[in-house]
Residue, then its C-alpha position, 0 to 999 in steps of 0.5 A: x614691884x619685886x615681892x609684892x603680890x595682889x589679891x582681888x575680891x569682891x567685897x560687900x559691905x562697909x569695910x574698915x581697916x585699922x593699920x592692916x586689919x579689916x573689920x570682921x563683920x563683912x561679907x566677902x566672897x567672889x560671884x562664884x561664891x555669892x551664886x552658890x550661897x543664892x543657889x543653896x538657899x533656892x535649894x532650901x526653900x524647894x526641900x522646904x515645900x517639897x517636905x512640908x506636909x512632914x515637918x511640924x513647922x513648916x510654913x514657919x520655916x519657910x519664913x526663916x529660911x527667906x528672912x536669911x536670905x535678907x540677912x544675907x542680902x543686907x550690907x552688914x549681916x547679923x551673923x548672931x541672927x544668922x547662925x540663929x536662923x540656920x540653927x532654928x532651920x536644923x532643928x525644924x527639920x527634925x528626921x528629915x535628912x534631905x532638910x538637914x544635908x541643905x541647910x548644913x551645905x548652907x551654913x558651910x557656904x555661908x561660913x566661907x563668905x562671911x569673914 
């Protein structure tokens, strides 16, 4: 029809729209983006056994940085928990720039996918 335009995404998550408002706690991103988002985290983990022997916690890290990949993995991700994971990640790799640039290019992925 004249005027009308369509939009295609993929969508995963449970969806509920109210009049023309979707709920907000969806994760929402094209396969580009969840490729991204699984190659930043693959990223992450790397930096994490490559740094360990520096960081004060490291096996611990490495264990938050898997517990977001299954937040991100679930259908309706926590966001709190996840914006809590990614903040206890910058703030366990202390000086460690290398860690810090991964996990803050992590959480702008994230940010694009989670509506």
């Amino acid at each position: 029809m004249p005027g009308e335009r369509n939009f295609a995404a993929n969508v995963w998550g449970n969806i509920t729209r109210t009049g023309g408002v979707f709920s907000h706690n969806t994760v929402v991103g094209t396969g580009e983006g969840r490729e991204e988002l699984s190659r930043r985290l693959e990223e992450l983990k790397q930096l994490l056994v490559t740094y360990e022997a520096s960081l004060s916690d490291g096996p611990q890290l490495r264990e938050m940085a898997e517990e977001l990949r299954i937040q991100l993995s679930q259908p309706q991700p926590n966001r709190t928990v996840i914006r809590g994971l990614l903040a206890a990640l910058a703030a366990g790799a202390g000086g460690i720039s290398a860690v810090l640039v991964a996990v803050d290019g992590l959480a702008q992925v994230i940010s694009t996918l989670i509506d």
